[in-house]
DOPA-128707 format. One record per residue: residue in three letters; residue number from 1; x, y, z of N, C-alpha, C in turn. Coordinates in nm, 4 decimals. Layout:
<pts>
PT  bamar  vexba        nX        nY        nZ       caX       caY       caZ        cX        cY        cZ
PT    ALA    NUM         X         Y         Z         X         Y         Z         X         Y         Z
...
</pts>
This chain:
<pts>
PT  bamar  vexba        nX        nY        nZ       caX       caY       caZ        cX        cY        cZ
PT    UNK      1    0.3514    1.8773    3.1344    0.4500    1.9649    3.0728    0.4846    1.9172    2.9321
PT    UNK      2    0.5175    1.7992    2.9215    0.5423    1.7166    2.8382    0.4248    1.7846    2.6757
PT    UNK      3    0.2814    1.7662    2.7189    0.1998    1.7835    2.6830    0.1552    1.9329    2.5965
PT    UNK      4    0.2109    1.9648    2.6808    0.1809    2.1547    2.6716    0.3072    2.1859    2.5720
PT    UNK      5    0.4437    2.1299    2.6246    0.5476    2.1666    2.4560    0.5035    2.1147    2.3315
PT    UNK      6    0.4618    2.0044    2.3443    0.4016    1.9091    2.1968    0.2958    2.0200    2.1370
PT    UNK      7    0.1767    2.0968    2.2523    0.0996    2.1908    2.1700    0.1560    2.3136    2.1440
PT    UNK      8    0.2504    2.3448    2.2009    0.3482    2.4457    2.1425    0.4017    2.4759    2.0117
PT    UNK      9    0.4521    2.3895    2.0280    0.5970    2.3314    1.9242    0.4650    2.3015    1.7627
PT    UNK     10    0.3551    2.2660    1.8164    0.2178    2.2164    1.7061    0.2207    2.3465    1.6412
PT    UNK     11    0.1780    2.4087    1.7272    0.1386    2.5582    1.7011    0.2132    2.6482    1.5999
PT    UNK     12    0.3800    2.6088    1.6704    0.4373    2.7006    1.5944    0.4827    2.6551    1.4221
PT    UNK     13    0.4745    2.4984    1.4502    0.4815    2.4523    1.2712    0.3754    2.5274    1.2059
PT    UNK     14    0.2485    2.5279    1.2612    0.1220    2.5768    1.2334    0.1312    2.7175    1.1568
PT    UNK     15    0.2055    2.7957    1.1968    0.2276    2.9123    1.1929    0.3013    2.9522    1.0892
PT    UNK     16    0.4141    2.8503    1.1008    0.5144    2.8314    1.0326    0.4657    2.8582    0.8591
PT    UNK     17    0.3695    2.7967    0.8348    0.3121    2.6765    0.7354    0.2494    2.8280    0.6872
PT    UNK     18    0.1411    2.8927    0.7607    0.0618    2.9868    0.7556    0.1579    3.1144    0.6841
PT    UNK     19    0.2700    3.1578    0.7688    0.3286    3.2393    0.7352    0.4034    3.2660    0.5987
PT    UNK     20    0.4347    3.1285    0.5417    0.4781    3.0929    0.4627    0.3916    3.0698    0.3470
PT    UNK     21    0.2721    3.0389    0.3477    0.1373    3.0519    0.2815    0.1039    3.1995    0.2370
PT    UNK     22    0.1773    3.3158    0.2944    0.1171    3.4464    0.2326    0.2474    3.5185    0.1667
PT    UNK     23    0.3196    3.4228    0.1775    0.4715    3.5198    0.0835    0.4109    3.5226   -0.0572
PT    UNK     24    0.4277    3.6955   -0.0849    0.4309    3.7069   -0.2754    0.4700    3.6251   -0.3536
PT    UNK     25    0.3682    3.5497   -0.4419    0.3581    3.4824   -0.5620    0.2751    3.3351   -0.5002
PT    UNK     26    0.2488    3.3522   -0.3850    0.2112    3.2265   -0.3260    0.0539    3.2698   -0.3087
PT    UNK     27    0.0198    3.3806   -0.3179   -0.0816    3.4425   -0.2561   -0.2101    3.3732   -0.3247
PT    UNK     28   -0.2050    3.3344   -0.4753   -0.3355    3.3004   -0.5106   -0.3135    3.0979   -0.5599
PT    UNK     29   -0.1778    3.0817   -0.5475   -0.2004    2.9282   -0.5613   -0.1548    2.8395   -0.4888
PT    UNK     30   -0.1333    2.8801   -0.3072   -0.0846    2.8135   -0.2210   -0.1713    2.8515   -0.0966
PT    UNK     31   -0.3093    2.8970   -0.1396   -0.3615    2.9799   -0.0084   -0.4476    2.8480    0.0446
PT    UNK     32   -0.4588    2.8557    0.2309   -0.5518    2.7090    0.2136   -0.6295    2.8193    0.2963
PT    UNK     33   -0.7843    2.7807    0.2894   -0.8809    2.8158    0.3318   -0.9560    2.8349    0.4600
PT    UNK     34   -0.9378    2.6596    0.5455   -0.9651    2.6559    0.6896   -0.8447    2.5332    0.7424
PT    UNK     35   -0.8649    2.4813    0.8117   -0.8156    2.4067    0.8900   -0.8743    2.2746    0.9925
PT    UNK     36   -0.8829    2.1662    0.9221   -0.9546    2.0676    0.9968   -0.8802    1.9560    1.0913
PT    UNK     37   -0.9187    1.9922    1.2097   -0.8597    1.8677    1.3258   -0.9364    1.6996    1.2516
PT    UNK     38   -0.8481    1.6103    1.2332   -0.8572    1.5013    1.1808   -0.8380    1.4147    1.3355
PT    UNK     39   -0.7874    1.4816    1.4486   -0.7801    1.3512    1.5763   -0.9046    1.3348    1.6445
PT    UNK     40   -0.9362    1.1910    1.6233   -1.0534    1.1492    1.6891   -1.0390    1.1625    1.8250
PT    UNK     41   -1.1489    1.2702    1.8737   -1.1834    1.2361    2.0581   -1.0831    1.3462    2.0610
PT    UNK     42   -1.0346    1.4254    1.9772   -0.9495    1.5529    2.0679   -1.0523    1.6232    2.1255
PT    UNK     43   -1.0052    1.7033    2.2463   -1.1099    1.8082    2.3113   -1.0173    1.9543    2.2687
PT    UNK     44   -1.0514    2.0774    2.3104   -0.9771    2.1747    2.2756   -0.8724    2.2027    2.4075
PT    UNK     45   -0.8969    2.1786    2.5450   -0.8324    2.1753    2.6511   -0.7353    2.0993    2.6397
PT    UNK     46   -0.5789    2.1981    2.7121   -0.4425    2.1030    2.7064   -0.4773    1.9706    2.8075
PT    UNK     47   -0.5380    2.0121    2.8850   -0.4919    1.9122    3.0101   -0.6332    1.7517    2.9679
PT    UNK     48   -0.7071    1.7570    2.8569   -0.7273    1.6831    2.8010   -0.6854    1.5820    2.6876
PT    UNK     49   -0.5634    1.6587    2.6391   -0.5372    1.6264    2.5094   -0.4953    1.4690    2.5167
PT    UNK     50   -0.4772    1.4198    2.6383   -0.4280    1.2895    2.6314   -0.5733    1.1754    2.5914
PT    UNK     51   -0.6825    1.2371    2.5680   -0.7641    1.1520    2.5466   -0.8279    1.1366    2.3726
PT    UNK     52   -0.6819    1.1557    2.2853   -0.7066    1.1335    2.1654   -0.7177    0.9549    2.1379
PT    UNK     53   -0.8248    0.9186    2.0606   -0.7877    0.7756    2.0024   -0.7173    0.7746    1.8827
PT    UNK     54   -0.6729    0.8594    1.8476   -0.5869    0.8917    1.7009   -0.4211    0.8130    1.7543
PT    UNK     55   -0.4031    0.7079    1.6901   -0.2328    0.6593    1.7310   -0.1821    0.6308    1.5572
PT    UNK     56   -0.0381    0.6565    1.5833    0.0444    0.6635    1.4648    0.1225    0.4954    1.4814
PT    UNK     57    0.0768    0.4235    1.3954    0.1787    0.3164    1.4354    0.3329    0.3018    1.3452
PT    UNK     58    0.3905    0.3675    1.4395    0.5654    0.3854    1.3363    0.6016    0.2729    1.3247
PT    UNK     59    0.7000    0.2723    1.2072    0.7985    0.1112    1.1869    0.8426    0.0385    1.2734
PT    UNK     60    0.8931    0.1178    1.3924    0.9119    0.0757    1.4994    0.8186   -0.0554    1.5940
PT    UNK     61    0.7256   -0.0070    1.5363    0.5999   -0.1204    1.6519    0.6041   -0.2256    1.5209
PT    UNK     62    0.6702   -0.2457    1.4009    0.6815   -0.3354    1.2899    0.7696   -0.4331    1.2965
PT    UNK     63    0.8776   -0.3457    1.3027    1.0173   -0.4201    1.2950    1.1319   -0.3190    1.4231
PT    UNK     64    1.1775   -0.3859    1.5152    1.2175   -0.3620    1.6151    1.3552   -0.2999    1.5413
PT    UNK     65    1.4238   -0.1526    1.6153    1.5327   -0.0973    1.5384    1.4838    0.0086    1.4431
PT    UNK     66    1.4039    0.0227    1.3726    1.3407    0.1370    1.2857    1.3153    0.2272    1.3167
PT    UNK     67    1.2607    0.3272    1.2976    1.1903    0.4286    1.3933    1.0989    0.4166    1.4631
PT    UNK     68    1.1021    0.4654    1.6075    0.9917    0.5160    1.6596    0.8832    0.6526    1.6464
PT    UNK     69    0.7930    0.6375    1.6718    0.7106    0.7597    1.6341    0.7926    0.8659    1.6491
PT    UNK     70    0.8760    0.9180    1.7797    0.9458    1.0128    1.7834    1.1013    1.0401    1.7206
PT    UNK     71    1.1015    0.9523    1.6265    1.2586    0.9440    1.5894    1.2007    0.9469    1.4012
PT    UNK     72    1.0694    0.9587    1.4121    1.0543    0.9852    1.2643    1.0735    1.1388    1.2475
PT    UNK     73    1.1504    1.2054    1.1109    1.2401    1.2776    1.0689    1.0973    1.3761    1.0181
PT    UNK     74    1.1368    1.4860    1.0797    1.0407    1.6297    1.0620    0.9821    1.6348    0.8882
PT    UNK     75    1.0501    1.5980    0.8404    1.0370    1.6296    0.7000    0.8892    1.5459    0.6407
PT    UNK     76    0.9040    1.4194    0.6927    0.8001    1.3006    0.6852    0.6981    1.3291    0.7511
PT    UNK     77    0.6527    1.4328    0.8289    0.5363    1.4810    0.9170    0.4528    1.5675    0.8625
PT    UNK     78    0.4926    1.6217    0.7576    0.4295    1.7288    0.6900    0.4370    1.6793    0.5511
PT    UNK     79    0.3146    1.7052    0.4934    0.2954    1.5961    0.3077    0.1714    1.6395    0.2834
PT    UNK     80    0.1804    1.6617    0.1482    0.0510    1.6873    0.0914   -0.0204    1.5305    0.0887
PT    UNK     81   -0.1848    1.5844    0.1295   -0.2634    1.4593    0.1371   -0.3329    1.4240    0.0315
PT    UNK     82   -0.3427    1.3148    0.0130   -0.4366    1.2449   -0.0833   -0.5691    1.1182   -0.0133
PT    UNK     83   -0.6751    1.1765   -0.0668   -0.8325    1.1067    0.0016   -0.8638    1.0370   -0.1344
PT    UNK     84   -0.8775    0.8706   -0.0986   -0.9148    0.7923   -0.1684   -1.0067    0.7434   -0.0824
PT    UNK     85   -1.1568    0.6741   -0.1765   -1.2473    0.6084   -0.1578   -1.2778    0.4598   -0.1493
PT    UNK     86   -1.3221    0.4204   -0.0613   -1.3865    0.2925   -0.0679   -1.5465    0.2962   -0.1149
PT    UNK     87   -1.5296    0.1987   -0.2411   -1.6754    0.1984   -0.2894   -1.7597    0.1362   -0.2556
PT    UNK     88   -1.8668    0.2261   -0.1892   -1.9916    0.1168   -0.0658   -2.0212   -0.0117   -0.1728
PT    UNK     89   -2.0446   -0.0054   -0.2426   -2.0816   -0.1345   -0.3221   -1.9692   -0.2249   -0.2760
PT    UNK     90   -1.8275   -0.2412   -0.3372   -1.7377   -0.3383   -0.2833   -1.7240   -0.3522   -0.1619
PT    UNK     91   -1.7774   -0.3363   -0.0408   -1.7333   -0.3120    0.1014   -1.7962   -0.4376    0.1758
PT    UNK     92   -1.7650   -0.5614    0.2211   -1.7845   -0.6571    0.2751   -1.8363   -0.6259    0.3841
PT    UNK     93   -1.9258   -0.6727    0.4922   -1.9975   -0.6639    0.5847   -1.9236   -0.6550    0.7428
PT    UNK     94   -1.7665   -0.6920    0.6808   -1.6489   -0.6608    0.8218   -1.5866   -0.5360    0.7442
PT    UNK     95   -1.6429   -0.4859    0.6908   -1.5135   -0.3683    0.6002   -1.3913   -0.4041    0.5898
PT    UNK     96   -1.3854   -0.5268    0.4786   -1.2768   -0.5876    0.4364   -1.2060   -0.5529    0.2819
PT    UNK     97   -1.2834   -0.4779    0.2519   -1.2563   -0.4112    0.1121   -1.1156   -0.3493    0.0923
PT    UNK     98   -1.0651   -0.3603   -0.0076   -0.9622   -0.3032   -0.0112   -0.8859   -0.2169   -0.1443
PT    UNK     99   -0.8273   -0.0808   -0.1166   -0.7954    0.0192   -0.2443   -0.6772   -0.1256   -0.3398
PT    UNK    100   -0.7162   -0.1484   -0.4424   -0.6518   -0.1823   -0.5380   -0.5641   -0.1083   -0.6176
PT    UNK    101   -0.5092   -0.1720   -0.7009   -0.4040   -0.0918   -0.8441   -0.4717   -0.0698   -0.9516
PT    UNK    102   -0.6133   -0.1139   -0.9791   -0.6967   -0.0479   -1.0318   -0.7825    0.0731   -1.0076
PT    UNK    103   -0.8019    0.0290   -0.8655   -0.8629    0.1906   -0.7898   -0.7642    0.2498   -0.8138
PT    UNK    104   -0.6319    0.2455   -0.7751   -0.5251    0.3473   -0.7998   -0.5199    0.4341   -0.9086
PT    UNK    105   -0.5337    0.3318   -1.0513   -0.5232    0.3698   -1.2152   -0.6162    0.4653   -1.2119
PT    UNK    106   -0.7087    0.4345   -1.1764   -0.8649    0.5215   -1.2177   -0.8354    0.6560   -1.1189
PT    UNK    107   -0.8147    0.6402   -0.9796   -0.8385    0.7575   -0.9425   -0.7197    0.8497   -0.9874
PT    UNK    108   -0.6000    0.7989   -1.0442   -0.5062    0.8833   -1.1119   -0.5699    0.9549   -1.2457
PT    UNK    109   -0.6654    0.9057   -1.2750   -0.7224    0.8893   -1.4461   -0.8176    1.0199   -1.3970
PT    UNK    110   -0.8894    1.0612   -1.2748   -0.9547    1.1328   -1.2265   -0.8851    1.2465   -1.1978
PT    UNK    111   -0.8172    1.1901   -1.1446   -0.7225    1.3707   -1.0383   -0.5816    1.3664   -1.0379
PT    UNK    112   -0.5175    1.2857   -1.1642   -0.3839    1.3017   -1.1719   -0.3074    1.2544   -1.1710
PT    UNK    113   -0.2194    1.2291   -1.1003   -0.0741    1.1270   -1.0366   -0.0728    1.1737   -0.9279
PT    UNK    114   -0.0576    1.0571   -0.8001   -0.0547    1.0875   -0.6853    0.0856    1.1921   -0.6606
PT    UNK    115    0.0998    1.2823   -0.5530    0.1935    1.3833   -0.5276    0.3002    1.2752   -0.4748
PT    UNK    116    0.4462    1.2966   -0.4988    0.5385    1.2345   -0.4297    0.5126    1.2445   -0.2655
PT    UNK    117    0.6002    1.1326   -0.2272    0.5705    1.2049   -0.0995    0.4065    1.2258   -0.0028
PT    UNK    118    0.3291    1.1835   -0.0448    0.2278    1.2636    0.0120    0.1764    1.0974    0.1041
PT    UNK    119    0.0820    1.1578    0.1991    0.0413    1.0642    0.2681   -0.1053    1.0161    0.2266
PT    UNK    120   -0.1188    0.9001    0.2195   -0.2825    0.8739    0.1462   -0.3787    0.8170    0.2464
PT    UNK    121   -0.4661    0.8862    0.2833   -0.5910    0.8665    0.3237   -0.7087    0.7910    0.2823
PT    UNK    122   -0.7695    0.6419    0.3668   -0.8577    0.6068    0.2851   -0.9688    0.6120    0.3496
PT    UNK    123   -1.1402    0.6607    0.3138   -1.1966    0.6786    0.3446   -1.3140    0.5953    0.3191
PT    UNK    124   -1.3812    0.5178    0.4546   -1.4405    0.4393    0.4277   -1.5739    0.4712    0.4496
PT    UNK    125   -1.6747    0.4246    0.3295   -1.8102    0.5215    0.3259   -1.9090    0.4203    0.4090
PT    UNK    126   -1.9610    0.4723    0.5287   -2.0488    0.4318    0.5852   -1.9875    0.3325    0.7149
PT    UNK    127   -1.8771    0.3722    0.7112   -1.6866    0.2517    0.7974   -1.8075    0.2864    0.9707
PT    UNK    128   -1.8473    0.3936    0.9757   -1.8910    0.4489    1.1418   -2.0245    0.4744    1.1664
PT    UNK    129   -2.0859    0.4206    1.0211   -2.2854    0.4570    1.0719   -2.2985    0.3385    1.2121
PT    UNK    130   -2.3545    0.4491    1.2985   -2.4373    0.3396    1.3783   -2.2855    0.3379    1.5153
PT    UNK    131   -2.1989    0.3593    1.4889   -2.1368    0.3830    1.6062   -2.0722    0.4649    1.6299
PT    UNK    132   -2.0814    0.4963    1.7716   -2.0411    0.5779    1.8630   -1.9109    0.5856    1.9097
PT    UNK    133   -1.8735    0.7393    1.8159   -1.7383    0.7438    1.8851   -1.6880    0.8238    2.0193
PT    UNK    134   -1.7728    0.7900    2.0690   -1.7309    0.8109    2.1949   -1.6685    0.7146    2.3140
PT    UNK    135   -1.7049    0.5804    2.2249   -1.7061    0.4675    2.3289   -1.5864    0.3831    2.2057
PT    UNK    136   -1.4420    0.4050    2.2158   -1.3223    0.3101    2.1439   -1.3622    0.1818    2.1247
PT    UNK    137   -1.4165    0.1509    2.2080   -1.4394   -0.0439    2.2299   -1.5266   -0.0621    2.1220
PT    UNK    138   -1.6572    0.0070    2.0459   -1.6930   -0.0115    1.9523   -1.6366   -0.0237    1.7908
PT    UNK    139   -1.4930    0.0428    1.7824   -1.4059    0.0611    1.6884   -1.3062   -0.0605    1.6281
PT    UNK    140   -1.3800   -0.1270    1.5962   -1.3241   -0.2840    1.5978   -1.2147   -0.2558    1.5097
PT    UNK    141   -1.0973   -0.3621    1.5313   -1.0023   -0.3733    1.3989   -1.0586   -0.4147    1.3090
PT    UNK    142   -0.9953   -0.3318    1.1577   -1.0091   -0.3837    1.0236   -0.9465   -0.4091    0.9814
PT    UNK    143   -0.8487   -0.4702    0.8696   -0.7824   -0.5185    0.7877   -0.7240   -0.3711    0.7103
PT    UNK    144   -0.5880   -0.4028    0.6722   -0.5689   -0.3004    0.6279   -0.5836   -0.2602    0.4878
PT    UNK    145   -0.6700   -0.0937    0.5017   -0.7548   -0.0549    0.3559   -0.6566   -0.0689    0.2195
PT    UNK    146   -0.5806   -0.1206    0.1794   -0.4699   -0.1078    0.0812   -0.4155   -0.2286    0.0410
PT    UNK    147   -0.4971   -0.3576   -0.0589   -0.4033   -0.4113   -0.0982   -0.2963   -0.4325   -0.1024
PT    UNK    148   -0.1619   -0.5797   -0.0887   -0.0231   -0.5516   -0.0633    0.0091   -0.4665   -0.1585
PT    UNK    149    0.0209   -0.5099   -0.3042    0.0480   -0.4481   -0.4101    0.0403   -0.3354   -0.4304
PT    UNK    150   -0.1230   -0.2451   -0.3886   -0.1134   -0.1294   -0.4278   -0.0496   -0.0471   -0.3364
PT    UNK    151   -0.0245   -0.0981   -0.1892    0.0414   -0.0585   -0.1188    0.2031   -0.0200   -0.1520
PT    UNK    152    0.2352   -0.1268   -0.2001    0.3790   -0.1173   -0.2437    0.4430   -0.0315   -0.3380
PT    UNK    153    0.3269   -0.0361   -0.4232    0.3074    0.0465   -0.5178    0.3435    0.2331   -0.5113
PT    UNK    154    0.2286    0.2538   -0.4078    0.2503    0.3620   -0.3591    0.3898    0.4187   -0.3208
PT    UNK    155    0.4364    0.2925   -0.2334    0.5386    0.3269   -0.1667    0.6730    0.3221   -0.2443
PT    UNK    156    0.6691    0.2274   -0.3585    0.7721    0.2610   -0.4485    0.7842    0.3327   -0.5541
PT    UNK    157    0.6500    0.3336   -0.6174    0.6679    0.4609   -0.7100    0.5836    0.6123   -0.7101
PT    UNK    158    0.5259    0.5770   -0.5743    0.5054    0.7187   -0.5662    0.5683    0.7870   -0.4527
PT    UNK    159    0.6234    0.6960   -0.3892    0.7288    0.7583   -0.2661    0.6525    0.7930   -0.1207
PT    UNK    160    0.5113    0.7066   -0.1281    0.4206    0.7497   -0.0126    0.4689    0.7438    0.1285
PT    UNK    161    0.4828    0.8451    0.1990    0.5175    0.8286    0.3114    0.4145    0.7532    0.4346
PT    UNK    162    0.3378    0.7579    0.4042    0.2125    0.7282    0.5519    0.1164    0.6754    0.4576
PT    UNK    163    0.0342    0.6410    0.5610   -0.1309    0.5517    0.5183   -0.2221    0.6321    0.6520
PT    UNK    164   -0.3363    0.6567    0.6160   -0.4039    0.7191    0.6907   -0.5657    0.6323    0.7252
PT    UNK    165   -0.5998    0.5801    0.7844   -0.7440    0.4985    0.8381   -0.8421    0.5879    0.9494
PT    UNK    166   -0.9528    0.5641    0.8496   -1.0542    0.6397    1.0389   -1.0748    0.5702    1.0946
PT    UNK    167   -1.0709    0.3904    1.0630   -1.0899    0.2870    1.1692   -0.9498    0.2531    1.2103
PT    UNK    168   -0.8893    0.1907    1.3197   -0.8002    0.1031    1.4127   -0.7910   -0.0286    1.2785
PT    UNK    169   -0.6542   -0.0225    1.2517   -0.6300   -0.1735    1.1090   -0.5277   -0.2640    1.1699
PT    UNK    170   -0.5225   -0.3247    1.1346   -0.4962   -0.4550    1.1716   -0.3739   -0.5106    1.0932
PT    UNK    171   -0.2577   -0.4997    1.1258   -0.1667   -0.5437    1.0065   -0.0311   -0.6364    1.0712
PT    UNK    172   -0.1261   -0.7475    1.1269   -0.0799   -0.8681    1.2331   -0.0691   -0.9580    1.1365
PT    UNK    173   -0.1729   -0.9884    1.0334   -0.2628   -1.0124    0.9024   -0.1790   -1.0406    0.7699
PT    UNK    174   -0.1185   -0.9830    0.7643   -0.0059   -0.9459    0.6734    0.1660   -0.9131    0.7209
PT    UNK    175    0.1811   -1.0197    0.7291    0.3026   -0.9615    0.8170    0.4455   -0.9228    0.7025
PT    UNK    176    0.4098   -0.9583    0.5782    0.4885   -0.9304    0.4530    0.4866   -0.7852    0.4437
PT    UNK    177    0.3814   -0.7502    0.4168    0.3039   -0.5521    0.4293    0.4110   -0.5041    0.5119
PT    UNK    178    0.3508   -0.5725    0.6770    0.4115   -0.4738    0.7540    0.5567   -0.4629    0.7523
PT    UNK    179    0.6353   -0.5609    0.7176    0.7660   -0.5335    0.7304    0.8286   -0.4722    0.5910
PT    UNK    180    0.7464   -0.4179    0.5220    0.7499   -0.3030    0.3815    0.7148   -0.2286    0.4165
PT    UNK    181    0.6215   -0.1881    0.5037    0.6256   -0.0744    0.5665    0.7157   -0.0239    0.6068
PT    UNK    182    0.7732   -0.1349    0.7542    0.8594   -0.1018    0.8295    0.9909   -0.0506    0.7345
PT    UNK    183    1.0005   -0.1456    0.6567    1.1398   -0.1112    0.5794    1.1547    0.0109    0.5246
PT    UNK    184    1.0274    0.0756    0.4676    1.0257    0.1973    0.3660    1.0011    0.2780    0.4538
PT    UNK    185    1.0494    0.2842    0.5698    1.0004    0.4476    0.6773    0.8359    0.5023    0.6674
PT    UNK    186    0.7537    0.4031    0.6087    0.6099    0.4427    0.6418    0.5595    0.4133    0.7605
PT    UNK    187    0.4667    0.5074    0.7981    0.3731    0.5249    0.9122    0.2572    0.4672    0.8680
PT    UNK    188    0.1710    0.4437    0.9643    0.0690    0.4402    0.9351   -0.0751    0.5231    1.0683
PT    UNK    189   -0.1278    0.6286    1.0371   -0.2530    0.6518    1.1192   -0.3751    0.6033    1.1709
PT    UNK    190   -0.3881    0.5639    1.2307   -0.4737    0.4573    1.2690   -0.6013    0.5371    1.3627
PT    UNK    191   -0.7254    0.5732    1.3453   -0.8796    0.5408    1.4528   -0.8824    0.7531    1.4225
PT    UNK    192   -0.9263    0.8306    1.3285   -0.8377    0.9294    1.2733   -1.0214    0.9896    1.2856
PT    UNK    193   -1.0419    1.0927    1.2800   -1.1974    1.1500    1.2786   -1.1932    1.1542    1.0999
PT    UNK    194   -1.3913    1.0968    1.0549   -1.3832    1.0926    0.9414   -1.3473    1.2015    0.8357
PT    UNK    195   -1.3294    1.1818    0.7146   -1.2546    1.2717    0.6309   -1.3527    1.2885    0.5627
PT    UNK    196   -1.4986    1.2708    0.5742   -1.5889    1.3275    0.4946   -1.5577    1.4306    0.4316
PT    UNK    197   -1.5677    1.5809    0.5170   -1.5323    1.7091    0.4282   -1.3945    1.7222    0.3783
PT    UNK    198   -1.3211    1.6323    0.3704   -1.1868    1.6300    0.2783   -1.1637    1.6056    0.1065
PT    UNK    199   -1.1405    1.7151    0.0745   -1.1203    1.6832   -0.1109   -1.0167    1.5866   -0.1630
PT    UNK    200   -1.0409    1.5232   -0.2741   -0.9329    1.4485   -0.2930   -0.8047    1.4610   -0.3232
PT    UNK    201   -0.7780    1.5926   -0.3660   -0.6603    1.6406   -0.3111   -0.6347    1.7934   -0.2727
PT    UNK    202   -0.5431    1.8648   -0.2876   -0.4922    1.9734   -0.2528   -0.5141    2.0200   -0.1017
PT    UNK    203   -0.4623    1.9167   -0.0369   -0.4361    1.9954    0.0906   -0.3507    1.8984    0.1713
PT    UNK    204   -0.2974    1.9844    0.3050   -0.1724    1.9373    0.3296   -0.1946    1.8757    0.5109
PT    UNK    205   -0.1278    1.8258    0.4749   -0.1686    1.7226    0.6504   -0.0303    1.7516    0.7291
PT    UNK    206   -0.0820    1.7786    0.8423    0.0611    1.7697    0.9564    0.0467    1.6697    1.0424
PT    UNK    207    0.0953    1.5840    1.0884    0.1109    1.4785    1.1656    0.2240    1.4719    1.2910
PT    UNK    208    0.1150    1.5403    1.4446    0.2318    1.5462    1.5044    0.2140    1.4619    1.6413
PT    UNK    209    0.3344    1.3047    1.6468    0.3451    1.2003    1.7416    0.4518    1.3064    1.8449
PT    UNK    210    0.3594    1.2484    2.0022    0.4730    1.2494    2.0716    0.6303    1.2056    2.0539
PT    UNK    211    0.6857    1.2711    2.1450    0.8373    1.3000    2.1293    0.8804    1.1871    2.2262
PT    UNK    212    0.8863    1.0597    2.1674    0.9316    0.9220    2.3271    0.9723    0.8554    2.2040
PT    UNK    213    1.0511    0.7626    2.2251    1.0841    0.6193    2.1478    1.0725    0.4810    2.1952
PT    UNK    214    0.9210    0.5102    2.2644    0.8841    0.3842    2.2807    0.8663    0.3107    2.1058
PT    UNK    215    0.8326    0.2054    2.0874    0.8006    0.1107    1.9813    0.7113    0.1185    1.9349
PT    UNK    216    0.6225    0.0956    2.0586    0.4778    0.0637    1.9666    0.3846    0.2001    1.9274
PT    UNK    217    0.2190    0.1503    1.9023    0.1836    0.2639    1.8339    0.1661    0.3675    1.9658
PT    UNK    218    0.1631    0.4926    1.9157    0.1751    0.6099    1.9699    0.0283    0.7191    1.9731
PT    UNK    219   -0.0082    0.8069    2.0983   -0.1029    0.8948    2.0441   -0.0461    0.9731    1.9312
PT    UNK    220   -0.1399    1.0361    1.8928   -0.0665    1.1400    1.7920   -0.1639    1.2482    1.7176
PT    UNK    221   -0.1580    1.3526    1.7068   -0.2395    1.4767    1.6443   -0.2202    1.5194    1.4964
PT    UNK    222   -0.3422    1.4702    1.3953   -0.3285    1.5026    1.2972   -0.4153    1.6588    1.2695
PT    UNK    223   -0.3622    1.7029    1.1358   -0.4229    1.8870    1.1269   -0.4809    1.8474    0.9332
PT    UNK    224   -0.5242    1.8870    0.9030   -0.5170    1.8805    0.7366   -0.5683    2.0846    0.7097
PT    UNK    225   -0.4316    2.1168    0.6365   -0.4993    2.2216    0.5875   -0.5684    2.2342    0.4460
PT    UNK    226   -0.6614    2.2611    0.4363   -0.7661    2.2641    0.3235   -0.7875    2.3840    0.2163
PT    UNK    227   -0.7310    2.3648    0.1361   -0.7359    2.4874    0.0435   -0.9151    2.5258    0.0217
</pts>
């Protein structure tokens, strides 16, 4: 039951978003195109949906007292996305590479200033050749894709709400990070289906965690709509 309101309640933001996408004056510079499921291992059946590997790890599983996945505030669930690259050349043989404040400069120098607010996605090129996602246990932890700095960065002057990974990260590692995370109400997405066909920007991600306040990380269903 539990299950079946969460795809409800999905649906109707969904709609929400859509409906609101065709009001006059919006018609030719707010239109998005398709709609891509970003949760790894979703099936289309309700009574499957519990077999996503997609988990949101809220502040909560950071710093005890913060939010839990379900006590994060509607507003923070919905953000325009931003897809940054990892460059196969820099990428260490554990995929230890990590987005810098120079990657940052440059890809601003490319496509802009990151959007307030928006959640950033990093996409790691070649992060899943050779394994099978069908089988989690192959999905080893990585380190998390984001320098402290540029991390912080994000989060203080561009107001980033979330971090987005297609691999499971690791941020045991850094325990300075995580409790800047925790502090700044960021999320982070963790084991996410790849973002290959994702542009680097203009499109908008919904992020929706079960409704519990347990602590730690959480399943959770991401959407990206794609202009």
């Amino acid at each position: 039951m539990r299950i079946r309101s969460f795809i409800i309640a999905y649906v109707l933001v969904l709609a929400i978003l859509l409906f609101a996408d065709r009001r006059p004056g919006s018609m030719q510079q707010n239109r998005y195109s398709h709609v891509v499921d970003l949760t790894e291992g979703q099936n289309a059946t309700a009574q499957h949906a519990t077999e996503s590997r997609t988990r949101i790890i809220a502040p909560a599983a950071l710093i005890p007292g913060t939010w839990a996945a379900g006590q994060i505030p509607p507003e923070r669930l919905v953000a325009p996305l931003v897809v940054m690259d990892l460059q196969p050349g820099l990428e260490a043989a554990g995929g230890s590479a990590q987005i810098s404040l120079d990657d940052i400069s440059a890809w601003e120098s490319q496509h802009g200033m990151i959007p307030q607010g928006a959640i950033v996605a990093i996409r790691r090129a070649g992060a899943r050749d050779g394994l099978s996602t069908s089988d989690p246990s192959k999905l080893a932890l990585t380190p998390f894709p984001l320098a402290r700095d540029a991390a912080e960065f994000l989060m203080d002057a561009r107001y980033t709400i979330g971090f987005a990974s297609e691999t499971p990260v690791n941020l045991t590692s850094d325990r300075a990070l995580a409790q800047q995370l925790a502090l700044h109400g960021t999320y982070v997405v963790e084991g996410t289906a790849p973002f290959t066909s994702l542009p680097a920007t203009g499109s908008l991600v919904i992020v929706a965690p079960a409704k519990n306040k347990k602590p730690g990380a959480a399943p959770v269903r991401i959407l990206a709509m794609v202009r």
